[in-house]
MIVO-568951 format. One line per field, with one value per residue (C-alpha): residue number from 1; residue in one letter; chain; x, y, z. Coordinates in pm, 1 decimal, padded with zeros to 6 digits, always signed. Example, Ala and Ser with C-alpha at 12.3 -4.5 7.8 and 13.67 -1.06 7.14 Angstrom:
BEGIN
num = c(1  2)
residuo = c(a  s)
cadena = c(A  A)
px = c(+01230.0  +01367.0)
py = c(-00450.0  -00106.0)
pz = c(+00780.0  +00714.0)
//
This chain:
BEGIN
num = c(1  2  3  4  5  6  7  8  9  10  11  12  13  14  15  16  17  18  19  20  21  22  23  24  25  26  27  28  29  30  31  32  33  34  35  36  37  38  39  40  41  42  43  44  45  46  47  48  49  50  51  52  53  54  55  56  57  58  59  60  61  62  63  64  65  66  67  68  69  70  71  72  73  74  75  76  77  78  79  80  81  82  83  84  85  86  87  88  89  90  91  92  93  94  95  96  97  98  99  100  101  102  103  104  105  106  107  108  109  110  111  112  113  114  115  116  117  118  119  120  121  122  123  124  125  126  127  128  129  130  131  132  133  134  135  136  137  138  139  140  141  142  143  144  145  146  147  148  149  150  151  152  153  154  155  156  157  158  159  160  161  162  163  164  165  166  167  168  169  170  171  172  173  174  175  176  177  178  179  180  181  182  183  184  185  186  187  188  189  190  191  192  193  194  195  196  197  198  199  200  201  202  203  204  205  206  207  208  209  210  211  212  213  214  215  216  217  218  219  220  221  222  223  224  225  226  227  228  229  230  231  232  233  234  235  236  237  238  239  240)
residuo = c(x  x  x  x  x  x  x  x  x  x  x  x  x  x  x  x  x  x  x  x  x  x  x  x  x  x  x  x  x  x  x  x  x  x  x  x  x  x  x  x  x  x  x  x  x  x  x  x  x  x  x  x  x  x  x  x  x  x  x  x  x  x  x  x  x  x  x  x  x  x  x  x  x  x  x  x  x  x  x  x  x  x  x  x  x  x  x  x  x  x  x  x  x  x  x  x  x  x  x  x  x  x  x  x  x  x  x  x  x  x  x  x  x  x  x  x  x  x  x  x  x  x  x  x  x  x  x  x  x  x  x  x  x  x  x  x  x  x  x  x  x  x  x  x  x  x  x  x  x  x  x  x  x  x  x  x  x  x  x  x  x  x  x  x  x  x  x  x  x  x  x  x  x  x  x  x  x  x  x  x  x  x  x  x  x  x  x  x  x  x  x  x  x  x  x  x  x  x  x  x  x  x  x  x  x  x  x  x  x  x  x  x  x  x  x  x  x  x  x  x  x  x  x  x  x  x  x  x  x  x  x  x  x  x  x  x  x  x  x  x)
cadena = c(A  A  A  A  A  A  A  A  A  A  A  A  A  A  A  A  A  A  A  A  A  A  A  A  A  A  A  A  A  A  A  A  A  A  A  A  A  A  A  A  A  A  A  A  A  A  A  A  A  A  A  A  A  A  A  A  A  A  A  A  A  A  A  A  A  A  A  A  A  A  A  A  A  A  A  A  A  A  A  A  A  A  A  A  A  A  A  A  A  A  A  A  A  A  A  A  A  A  A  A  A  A  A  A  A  A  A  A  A  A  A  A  A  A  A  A  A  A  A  A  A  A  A  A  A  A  A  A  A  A  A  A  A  A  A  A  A  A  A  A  A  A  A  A  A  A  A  A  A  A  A  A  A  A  A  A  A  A  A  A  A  A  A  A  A  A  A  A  A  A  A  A  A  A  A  A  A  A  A  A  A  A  A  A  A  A  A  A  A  A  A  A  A  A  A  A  A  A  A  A  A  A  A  A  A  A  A  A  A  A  A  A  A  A  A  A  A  A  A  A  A  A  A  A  A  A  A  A  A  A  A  A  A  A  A  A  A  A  A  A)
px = c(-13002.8  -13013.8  -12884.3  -12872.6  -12664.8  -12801.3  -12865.8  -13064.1  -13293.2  -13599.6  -13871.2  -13825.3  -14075.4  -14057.6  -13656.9  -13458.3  -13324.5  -13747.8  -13735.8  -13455.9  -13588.7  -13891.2  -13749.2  -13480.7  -13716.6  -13524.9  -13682.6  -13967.0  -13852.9  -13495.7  -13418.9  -13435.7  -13342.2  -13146.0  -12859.0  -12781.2  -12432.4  -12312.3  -11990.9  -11906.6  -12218.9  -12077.3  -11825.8  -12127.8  -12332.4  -12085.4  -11973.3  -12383.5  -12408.2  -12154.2  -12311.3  -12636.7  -12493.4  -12262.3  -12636.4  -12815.0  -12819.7  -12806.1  -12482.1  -12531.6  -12601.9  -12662.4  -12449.5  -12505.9  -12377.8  -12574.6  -12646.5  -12789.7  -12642.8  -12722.5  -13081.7  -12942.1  -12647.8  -12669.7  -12575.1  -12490.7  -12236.3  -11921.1  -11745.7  -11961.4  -12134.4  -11781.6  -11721.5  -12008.9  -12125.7  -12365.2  -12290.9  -12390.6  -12170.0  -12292.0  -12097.6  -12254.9  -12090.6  -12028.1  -11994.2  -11780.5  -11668.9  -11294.9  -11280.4  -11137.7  -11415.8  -11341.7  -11202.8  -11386.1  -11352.6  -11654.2  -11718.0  -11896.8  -11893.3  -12255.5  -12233.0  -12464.2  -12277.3  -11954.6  -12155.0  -12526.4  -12774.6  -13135.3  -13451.2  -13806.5  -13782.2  -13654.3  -13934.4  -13739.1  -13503.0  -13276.6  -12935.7  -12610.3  -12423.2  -12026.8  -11751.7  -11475.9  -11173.6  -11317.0  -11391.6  -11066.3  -10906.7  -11142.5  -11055.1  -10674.0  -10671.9  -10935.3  -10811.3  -10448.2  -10603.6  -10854.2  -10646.8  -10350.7  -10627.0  -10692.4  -10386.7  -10320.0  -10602.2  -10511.9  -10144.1  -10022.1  -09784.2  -09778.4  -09570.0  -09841.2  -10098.2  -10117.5  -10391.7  -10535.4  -10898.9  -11032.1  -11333.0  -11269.3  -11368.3  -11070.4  -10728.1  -10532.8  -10655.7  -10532.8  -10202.1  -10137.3  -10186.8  -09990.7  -09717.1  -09705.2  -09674.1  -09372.3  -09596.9  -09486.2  -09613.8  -09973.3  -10077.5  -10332.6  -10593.6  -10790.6  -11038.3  -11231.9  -11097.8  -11388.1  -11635.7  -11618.2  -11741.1  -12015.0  -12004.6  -12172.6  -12081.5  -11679.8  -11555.3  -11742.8  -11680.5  -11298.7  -11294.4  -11487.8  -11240.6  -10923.3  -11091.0  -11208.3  -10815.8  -10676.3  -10491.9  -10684.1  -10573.3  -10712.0  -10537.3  -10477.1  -10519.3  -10710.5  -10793.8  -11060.2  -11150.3  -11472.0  -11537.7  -11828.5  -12122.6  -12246.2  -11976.5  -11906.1  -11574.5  -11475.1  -11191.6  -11209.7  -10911.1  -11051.8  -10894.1  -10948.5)
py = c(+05014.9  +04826.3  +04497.2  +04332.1  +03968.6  +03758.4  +03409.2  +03476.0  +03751.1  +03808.0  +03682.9  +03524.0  +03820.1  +04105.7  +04071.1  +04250.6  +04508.3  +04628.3  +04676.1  +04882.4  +05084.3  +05137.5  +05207.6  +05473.5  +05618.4  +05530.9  +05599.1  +05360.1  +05318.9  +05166.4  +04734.7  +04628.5  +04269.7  +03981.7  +03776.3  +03467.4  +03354.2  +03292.2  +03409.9  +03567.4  +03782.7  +04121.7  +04059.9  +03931.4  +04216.5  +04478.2  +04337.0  +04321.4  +04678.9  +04787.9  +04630.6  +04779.2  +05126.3  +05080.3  +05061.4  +05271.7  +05699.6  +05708.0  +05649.5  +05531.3  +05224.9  +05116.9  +04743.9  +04576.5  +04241.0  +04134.2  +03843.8  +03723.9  +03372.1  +03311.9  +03196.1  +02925.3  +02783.9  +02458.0  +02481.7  +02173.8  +02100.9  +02256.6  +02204.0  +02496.6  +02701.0  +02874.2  +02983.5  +03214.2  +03564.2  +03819.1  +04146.9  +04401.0  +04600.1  +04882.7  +05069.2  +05351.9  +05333.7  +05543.8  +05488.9  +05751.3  +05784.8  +05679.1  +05525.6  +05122.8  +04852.9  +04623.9  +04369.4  +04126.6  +03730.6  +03534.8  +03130.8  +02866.2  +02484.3  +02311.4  +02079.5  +02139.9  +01879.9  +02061.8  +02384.9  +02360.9  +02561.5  +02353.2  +02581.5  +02540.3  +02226.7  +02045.4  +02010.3  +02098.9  +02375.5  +02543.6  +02488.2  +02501.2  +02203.5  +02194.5  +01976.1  +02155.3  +01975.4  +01976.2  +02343.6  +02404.4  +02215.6  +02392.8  +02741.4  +02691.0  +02609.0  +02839.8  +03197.0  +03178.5  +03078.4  +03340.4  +03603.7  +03469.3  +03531.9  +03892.2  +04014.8  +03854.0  +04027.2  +04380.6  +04332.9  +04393.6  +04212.2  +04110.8  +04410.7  +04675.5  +04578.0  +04764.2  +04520.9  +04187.6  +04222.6  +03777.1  +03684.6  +03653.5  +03225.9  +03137.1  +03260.5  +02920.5  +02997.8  +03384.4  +03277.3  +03009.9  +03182.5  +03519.7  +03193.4  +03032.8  +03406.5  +03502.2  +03835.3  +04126.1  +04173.6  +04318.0  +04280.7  +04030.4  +04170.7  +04013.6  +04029.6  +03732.9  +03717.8  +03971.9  +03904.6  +03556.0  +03424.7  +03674.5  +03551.7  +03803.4  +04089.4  +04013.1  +04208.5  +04513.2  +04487.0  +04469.4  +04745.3  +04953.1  +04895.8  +05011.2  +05317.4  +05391.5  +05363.2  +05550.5  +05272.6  +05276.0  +05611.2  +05730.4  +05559.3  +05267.2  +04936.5  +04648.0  +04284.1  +04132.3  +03747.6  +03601.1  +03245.5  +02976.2  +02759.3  +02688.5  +02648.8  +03004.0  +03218.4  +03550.7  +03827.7  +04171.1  +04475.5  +04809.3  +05098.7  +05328.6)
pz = c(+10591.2  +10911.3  +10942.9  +11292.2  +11315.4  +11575.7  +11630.0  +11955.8  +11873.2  +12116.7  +11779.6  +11460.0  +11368.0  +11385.4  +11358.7  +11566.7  +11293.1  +11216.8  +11666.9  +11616.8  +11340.9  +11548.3  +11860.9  +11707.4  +11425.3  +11120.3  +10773.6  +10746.7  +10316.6  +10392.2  +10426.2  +10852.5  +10862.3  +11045.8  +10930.3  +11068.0  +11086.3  +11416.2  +11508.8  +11182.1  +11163.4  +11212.9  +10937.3  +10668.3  +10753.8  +10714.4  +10382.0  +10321.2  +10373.4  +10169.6  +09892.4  +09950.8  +09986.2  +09651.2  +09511.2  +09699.5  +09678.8  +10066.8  +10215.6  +10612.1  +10790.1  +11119.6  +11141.3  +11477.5  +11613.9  +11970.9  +12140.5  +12461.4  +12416.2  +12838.2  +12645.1  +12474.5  +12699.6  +12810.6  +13206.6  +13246.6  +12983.6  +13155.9  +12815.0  +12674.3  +12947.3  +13092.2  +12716.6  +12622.5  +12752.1  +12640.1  +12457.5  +12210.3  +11956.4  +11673.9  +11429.1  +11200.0  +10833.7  +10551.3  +10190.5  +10027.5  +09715.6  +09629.5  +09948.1  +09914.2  +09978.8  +10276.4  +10084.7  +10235.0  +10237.9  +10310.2  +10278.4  +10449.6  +10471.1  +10599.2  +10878.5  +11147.6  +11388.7  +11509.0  +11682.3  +11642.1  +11836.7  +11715.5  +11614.4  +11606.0  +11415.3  +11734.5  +11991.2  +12283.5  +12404.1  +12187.2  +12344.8  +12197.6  +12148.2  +12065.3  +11949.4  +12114.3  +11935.0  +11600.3  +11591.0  +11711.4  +11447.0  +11183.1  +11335.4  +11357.1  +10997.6  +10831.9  +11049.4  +10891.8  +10546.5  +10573.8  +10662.6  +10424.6  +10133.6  +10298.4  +10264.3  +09930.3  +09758.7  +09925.9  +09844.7  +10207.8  +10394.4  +10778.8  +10870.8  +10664.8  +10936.1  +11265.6  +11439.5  +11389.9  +11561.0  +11528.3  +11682.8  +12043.8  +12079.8  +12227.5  +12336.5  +12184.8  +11843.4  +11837.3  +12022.2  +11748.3  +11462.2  +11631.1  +11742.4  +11348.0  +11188.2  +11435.7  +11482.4  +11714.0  +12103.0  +12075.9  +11768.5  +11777.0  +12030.1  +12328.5  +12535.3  +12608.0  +12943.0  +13065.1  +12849.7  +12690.1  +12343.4  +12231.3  +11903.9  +11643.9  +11895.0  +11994.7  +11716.3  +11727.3  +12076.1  +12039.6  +11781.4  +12045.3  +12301.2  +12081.5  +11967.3  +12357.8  +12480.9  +12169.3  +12033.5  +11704.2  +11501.6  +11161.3  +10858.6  +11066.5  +10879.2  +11095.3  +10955.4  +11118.9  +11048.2  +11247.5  +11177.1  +11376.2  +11329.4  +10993.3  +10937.0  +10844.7  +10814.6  +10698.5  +10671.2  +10599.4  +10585.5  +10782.0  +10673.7  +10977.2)
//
């Protein structure tokens, strides 16, 4: 399979995932397609994919989070504009057997008023509009419960996990929830200093950048929780 999550691919059709297949010659009989889910894309398409390769007798798939989000940033709402960048991130995954799922957590609640980026419907440009206090309120309270319900279901503690990787949005939210858990220096990671919010691409992006500096060793246990417009949240443990 792949599955590309993107809220700002270059057509609604072909989707980005069938350009990819095309321009890296993957088998023209497995499912290319896009999932939209903002910010917590890369977390619903990786829990996707390992549902379609629990059913399927191939066992890779190409996962990608990317977005150009400079398309759809309104420039001259200074509330929004110095948040967002653009970025890319792809991971290659294997299903094998006796391995432990991701133990993903997934959930949405609709309201297309706190972060909305308008489509075709609208008439006009497609810019992103944002009710910065609101989503922080809504991410300050669904990260810890998300992540509580993580580690509940995996039967790990706090102490069991060697990195927190969140969806990079904002610095306040990660330092909160690191601030209300009482959690040792460096283990909730960051980097939205250089890059911004790249929504469907931070995490991959962040995972990238542990593995590239070593910090990320094999048996390592990561949880990752994305959550953004839709509104849309999710929480997954990585065993590395």
């Amino acid at each position: 399979a792949c599955v590309v999550a993107t809220v700002t691919a270059d057509n609604l059709v072909p989707s980005a995932a069938c350009t990819l297949q095309r321009e890296l010659g993957l088998p023209g009989d497995i499912p290319c397609f896009d999932l939209s889910a903002a910010c917590t894309g890369f977390l619903f398409a990786l829990h996707t994919v390992e549902c379609l390769l629990n059913a399927s007798s191939r066992k890779f798939a190409l996962v990608v989070g990317a977005e150009t989000l400079s398309r759809v940033t309104n420039w001259d709402d200074r509330g929004t504009c110095i948040l967002f960048g653009d970025g890319a991130g792809a991971a290659v995954v294997e299903c094998r057997k006796g391995w432990p799922s991701i133990s993903a957590e997934l959930g949405c609640h609709g309201d297309d008023q706190l972060l909305r980026l308008p489509g075709v419907e609208s008439g006009g440009r497609s810019l992103i509009s944002m009710e910065g206090t609101r989503v922080f309120k809504f991410a300050v309270e669904a990260v810890p419960w998300c992540m509580d319900r993580v580690l509940e279901r995996t039967g790990y503690a706090l102490e069991d996990i060697d990195f927190f990787v969140f969806h990079q949005a904002n610095a306040r939210i990660i330092d909160f929830v690191a601030k209300r858990l009482g959690a040792r220096e460096g283990l909730f990671f960051k980097n939205m200093d250089r890059y911004g919010n790249t929504s469907a691409a931070s995490i991959p992006i962040a995972l990238d950048e542990l593995t590239e500096t070593g910090a990320l060793r094999p048996g390592m246990r990561i949880v990752t929780v994305g959550f953004g417009g839709g509104l849309t949240w999710a929480g997954a443990l990585l065993r590395w």
